[in-house]
C-alpha positions in Angstrom: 57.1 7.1 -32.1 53.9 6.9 -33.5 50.8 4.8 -34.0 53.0 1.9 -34.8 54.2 1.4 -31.0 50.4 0.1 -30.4 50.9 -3.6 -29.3 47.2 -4.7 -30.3 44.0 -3.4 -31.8 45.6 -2.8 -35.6 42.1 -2.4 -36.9 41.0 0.2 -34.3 44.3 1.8 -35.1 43.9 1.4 -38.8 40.1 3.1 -38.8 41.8 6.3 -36.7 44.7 6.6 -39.3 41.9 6.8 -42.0 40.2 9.1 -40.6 42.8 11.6 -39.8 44.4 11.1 -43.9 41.2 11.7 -45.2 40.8 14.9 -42.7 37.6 13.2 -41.7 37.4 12.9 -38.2 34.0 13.1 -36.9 33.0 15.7 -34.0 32.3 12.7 -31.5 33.8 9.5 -31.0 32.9 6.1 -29.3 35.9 3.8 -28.5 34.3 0.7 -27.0 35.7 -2.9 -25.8 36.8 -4.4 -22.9 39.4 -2.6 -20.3 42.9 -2.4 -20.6 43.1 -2.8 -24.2 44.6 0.7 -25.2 41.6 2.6 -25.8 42.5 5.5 -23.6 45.6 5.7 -25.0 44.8 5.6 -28.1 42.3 8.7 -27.5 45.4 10.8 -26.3 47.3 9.4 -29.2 44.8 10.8 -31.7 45.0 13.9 -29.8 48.5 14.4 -30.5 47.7 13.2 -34.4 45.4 15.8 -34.6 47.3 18.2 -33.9 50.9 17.2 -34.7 52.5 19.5 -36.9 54.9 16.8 -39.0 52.6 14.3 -39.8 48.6 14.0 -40.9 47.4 10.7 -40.4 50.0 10.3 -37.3 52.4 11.7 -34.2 55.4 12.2 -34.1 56.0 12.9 -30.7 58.5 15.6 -30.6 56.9 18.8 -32.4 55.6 21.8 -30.5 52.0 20.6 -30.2 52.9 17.0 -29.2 55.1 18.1 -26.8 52.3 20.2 -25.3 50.0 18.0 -25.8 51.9 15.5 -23.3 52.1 18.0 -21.0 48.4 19.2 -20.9 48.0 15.5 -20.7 50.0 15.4 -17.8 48.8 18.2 -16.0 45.0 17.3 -16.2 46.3 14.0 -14.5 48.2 16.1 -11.7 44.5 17.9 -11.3 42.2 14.9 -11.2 44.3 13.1 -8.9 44.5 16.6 -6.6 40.6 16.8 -7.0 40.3 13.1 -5.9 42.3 13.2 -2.8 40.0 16.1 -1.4 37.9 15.2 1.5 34.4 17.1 0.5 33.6 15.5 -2.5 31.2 18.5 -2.7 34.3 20.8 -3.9 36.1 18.5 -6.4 34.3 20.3 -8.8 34.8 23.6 -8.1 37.5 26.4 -10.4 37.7 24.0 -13.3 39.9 25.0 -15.8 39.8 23.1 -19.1 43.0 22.7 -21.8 43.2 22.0 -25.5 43.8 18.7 -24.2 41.6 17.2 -21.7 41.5 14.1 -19.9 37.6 14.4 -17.9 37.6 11.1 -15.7 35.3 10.4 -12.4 35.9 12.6 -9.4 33.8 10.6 -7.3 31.9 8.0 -8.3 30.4 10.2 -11.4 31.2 12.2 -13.9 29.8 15.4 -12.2 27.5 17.7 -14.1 29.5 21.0 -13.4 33.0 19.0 -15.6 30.4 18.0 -18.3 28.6 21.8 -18.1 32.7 23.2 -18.4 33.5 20.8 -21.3 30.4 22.2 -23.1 31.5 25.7 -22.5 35.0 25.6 -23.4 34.4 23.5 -26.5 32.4 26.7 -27.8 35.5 28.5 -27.6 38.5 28.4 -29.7 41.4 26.9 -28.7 44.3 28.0 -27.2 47.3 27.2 -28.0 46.6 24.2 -30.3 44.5 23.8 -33.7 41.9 21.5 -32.0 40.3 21.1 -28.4 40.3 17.0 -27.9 38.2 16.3 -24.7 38.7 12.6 -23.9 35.5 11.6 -21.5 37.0 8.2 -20.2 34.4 5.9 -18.3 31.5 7.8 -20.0 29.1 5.3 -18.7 30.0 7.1 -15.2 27.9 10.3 -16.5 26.0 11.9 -13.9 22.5 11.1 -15.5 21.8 14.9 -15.0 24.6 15.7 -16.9 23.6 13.5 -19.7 21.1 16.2 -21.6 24.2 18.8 -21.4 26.5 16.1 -23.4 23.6 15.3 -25.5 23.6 18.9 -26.8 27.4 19.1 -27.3 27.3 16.1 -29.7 24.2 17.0 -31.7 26.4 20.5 -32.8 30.1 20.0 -31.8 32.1 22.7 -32.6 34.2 22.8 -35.6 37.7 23.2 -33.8 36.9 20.5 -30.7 36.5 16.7 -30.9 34.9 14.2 -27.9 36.0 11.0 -27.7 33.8 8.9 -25.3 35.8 5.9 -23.4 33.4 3.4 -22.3 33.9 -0.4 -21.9 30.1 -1.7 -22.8 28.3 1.5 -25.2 25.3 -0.1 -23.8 25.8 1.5 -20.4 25.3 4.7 -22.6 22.0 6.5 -23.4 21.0 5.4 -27.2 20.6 8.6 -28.4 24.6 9.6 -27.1 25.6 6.3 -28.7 23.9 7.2 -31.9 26.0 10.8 -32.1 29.1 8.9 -32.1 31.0 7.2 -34.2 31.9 3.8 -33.1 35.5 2.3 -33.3 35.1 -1.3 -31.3 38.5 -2.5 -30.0 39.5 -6.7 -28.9 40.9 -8.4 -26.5 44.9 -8.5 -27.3 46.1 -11.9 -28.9 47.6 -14.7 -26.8 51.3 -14.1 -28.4 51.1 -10.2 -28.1 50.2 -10.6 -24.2 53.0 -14.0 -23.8 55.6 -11.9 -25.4 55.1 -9.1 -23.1 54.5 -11.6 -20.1 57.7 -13.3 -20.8 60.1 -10.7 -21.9 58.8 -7.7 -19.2 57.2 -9.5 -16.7 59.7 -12.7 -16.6 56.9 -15.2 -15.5 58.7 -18.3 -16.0 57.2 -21.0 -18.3 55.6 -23.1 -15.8 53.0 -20.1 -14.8 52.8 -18.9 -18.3 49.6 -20.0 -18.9 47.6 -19.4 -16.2 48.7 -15.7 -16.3 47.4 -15.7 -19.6 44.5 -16.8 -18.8 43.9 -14.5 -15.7 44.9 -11.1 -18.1 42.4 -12.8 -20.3 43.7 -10.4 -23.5 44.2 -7.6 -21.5 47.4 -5.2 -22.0 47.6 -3.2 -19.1 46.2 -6.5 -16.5 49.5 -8.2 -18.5 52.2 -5.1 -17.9 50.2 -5.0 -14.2 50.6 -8.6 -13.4 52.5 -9.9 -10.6 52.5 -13.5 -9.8 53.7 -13.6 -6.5 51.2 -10.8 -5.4 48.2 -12.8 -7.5 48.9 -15.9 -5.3 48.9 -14.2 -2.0 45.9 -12.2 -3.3 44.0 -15.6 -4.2 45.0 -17.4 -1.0 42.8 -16.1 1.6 40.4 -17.6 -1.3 41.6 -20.4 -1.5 40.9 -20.6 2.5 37.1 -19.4 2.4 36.2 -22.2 -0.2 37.8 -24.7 1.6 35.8 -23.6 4.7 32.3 -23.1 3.2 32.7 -25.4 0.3 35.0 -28.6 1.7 32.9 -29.5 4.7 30.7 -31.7 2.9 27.0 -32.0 4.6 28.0 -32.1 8.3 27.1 -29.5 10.3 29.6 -26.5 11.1 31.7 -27.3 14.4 33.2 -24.6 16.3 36.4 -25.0 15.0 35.1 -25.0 11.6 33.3 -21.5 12.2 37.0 -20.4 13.4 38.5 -21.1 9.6 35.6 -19.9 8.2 36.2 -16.5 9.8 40.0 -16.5 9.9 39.7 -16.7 6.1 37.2 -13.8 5.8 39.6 -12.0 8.2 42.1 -12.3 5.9 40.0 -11.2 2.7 39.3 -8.0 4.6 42.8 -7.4 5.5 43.8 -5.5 2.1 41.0 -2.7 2.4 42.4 -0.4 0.2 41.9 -3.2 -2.8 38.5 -4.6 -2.4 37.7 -4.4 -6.2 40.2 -6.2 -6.8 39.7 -9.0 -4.3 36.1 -9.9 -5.5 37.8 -9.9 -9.3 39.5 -12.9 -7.7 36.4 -13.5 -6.4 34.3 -13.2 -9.4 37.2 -15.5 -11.3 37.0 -18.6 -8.9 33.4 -18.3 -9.3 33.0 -18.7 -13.2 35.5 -21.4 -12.5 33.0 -23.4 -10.6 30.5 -22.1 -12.8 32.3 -23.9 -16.1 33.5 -27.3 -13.8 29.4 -27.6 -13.8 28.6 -27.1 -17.2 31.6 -29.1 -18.3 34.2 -26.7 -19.9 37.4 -27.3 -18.1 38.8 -25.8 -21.2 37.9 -22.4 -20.3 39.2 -22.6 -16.8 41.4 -19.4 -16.0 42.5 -20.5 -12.1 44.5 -23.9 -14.1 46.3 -24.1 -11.1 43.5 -24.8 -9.3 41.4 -27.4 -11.2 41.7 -30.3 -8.5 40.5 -28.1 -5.9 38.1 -26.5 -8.4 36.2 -29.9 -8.9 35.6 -30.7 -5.8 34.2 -27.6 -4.6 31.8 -26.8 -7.4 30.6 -30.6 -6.5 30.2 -30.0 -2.7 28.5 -25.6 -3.1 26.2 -27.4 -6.7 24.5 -24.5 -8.4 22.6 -23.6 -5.7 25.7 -22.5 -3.2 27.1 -21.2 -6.1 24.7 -18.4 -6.7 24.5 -17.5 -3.0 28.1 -17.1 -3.6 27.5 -14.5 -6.3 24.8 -13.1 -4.4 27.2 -12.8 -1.3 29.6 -10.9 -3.6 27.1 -8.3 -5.0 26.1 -7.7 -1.2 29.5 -7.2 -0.2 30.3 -4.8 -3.2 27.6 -2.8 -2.4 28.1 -2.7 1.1 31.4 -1.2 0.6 29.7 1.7 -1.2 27.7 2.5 1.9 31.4 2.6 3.7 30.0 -0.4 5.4 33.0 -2.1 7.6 34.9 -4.7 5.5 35.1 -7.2 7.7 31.1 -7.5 8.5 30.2 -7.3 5.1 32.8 -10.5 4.4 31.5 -12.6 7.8 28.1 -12.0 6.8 28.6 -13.5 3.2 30.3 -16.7 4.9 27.8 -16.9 7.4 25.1 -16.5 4.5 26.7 -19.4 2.8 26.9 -22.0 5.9 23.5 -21.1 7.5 20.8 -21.2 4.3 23.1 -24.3 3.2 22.1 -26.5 7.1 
């Protein structure tokens, strides 16, 4: 138990470890890289480090404060999730009560100002049950831009007895003067033998797939623990179907039974509502793919599988289709937002494609 159970990131790791030896640790913490490398977890780590009562630069996992620290963890989890599922987003943030521990994530598509306006006020308080408060803001760049000001004067003066870690992908997504109140610890993409290992020995992909999974985790831990290959393939096929329709045809006009694939395969992109981010990652994927086959780096293909089909359609779409391809995705992403129905949004990005194309 312990920092040493980290699979990647031994530098991030190694700068938190110093930190907490030298009794050091600054009010307000940055962790910053791409997702799915452990930088969540290695807030709630240093949580637990912070406040373990064996160990100084570490956890051990089984004292009184860890233990409690887990389960503060776990009931902040238990309250965000609750506060999700409730149907007037206008109450989500209503009653909050804050612990030594604290996990503040999006309720809706923010961070609301009443959780940042909370955090502020309990942080001015001591703890209590703990020696410090550790409030972990995770996806900080989703701030409510009226809440920034009341983070802003948090971080100039934090408390002696509470830390903020801020989670946040790209720290340019964040106001400069929040970035410059933090202290920055950058985390990597996870090596190609950390995320095989893990591939082959807990998700079993057999040889033959091995590297196109890496390639489609692209250094990610928790894409790599997540992936499923079957699942990916029948995610990707509808795909598969809509650039064979709008991509495949050549320079011949659209028959009718040509506009019927074309729509079956949008039918089936809409199909999985409930997972539309992640069908236009798949989206967004195939796209670069076509994007590299034109500026000749096969070598940074992630669809390998696909690099026959791959060629031929980012010669028949050229640049130009391509980026009414990427504009058809943004439309379709923000479409959703304005609960727009799925399966308009997707016939109107075909249709888009086909029509300024003739």
């Amino acid at each position: 138990m312990g920092f040493d159970t980290f699979l990647s990131n031994p530098q991030a790791i190694a700068s938190v470890k110093a930190m907490l030896a030298a009794g050091s640790v600054p009010g307000a913490l940055l962790f910053t890289g791409p997702d799915g490398v452990g930088k969540k977890t290695l807030a709630l780590a240093m949580a637990k480090a912070l406040n373990c009562e064996r160990r100084k630069d570490d956890y051990c996992g089984d004292c009184r404060s860890c233990r409690k620290s887990d389960e503060m963890t776990a009931l902040t989890l238990e309250d965000l999730a609750r506060r999700r599922a409730m149907k007037d987003a206008a109450r989500r943030a209503e009653g909050l009560a804050y612990f030594d521990v604290q996990l503040i994530e999006p309720l809706t598509r923010f961070i609301l100002t009443e959780q940042i306006r909370q955090m502020r006020s309990v942080a001015y308080t001591k703890p209590f049950e703990l020696r410090h408060r550790v409030f972990i803001v995770d996806q900080a760049q989703a701030i409510h831009w009226q809440a920034a000001d009341l983070l802003l004067k948090v971080l100039e003066e934090p408390p002696d007895s509470s830390r903020f870690i801020l989670v946040c992908a790209n720290p340019h997504e964040l106001r400069s003067t929040v970035r410059s109140r933090c202290q920055r610890v950058p985390f990597q993409p996870a090596s190609d033998a950390v995320i095989e290992q893990l591939l082959r020995t807990e998700k079993k992909i057999p040889t033959s797939h091995l590297k196109l999974a890496l390639r489609m985790v692209s250094g990610s831990i928790a894409a790599a623990k997540n992936f499923d290959l079957e699942e990916f393939q029948a995610r990707r096929k509808p795909w598969i179907g809509f650039l064979n329709a709008v991509a495949a045809q050549g320079d011949r006009t659209f028959a009718p039974s040509d506009w019927k694939l074309l729509f079956d395969s949008t039918k089936a992109l809409a199909d999985d509502r409930s997972n539309l981010e992640a069908t236009l990652r798949l989206g967004y994927a195939l796209l670069s793919d076509l994007l590299r086959f034109l500026a000749d780096e096969p070598d940074a293909i992630r669809n390998l599988d696909l690099t026959p089909r791959l060629e031929v359609w980012s010669g028949q779409l050229g640049l130009a289709g391509i980026d009414r391809l990427k504009n058809g995705l943004d439309s379709a992403y923000r479409l959703q937002t304005r609960n727009v129905n799925q399966q308009l949004a997707w016939d109107a990005v075909a249709a888009g494609m086909v029509i300024q194309r003739e």
